[in-house]
N, C-alpha and C positions, 0 to 999 in steps of 0.2 A: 390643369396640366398645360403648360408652355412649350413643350417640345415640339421641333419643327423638322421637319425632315432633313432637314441642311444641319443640323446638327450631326449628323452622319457622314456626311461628305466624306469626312475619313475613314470612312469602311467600307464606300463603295467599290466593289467588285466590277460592275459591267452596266452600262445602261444598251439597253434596247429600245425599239420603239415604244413599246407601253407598257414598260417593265422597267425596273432598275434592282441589278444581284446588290445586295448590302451581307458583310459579315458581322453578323450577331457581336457585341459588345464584350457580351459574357461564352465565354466560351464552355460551361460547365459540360456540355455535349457538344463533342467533335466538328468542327464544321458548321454549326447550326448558324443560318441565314434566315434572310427574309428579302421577300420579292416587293416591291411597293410598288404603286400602280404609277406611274404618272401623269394620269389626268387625278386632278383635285377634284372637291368635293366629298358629302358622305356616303361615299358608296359601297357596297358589300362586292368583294372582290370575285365573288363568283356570282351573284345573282344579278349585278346590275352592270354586269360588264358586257362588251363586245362580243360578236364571234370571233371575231380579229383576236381582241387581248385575251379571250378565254383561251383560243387556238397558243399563243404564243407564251402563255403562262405555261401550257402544258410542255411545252417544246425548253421551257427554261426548267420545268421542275426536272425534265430528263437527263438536261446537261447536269444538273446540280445531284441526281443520282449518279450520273456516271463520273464525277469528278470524286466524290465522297467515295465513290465504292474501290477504286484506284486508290485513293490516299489512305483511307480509313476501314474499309471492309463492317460497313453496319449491319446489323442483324434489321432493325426496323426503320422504318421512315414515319414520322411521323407529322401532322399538318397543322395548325391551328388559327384560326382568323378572328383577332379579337377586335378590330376594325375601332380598337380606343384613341388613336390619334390621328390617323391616316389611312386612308383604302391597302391592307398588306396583308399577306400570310408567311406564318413561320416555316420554315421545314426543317425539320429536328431529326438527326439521327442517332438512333439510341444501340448502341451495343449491348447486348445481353449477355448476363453475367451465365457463363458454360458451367458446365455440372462437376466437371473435375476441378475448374477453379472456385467456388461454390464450397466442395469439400475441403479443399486446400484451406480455405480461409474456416468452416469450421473446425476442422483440425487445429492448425496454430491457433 
């Protein structure tokens, strides 16, 4: 895998000090981002990080709920760190399919 961060550049949302917001590529789920660390190396974004960037990752997952919940109203949040090309976690917002739209759709 060749991918490099900078291959992103164009969906950068927001850099911080030791964070940078990116909007997910694929849009399949509303909003879904990813936070990357900006210090290199292979690090695990929550176990070998800072108090500093742990503190401010937390503070960034906040705004990214509260800007989702304004635009999109999700039911879940969801995280994932698969740490395959660079120190990042996902955050996925999932809308749950409601019980009367659920019937709707087995109806028709």
């Amino acid at each position: 895998m060749n991918e490099s961060i900078d291959d992103y550049e164009h969906l950068k949302l927001k850099t911080y000090d030791h964070w940078t917001l990116y909007l997910h590529d694929k849009q399949n789920y509303l909003g879904r981002c990813y936070i990357a660390l900006n210090r290199k190396g292979s690090l695990d974004p929550f176990s070998d990080t800072t108090s500093q960037e742990r503190d401010e990752l937390g503070n960034i997952v906040a705004h990214v709920h509260k800007a989702l919940a304004a635009l999109y109203q999700p039911d879940i949040y969801n995280y994932a760190n698969f740490r395959n090309v660079w120190p990042h976690c996902h955050c996925i917002s999932f809308h749950a399919m409601r019980v009367d739209a659920w019937f709707m759709v087995v109806i028709l």
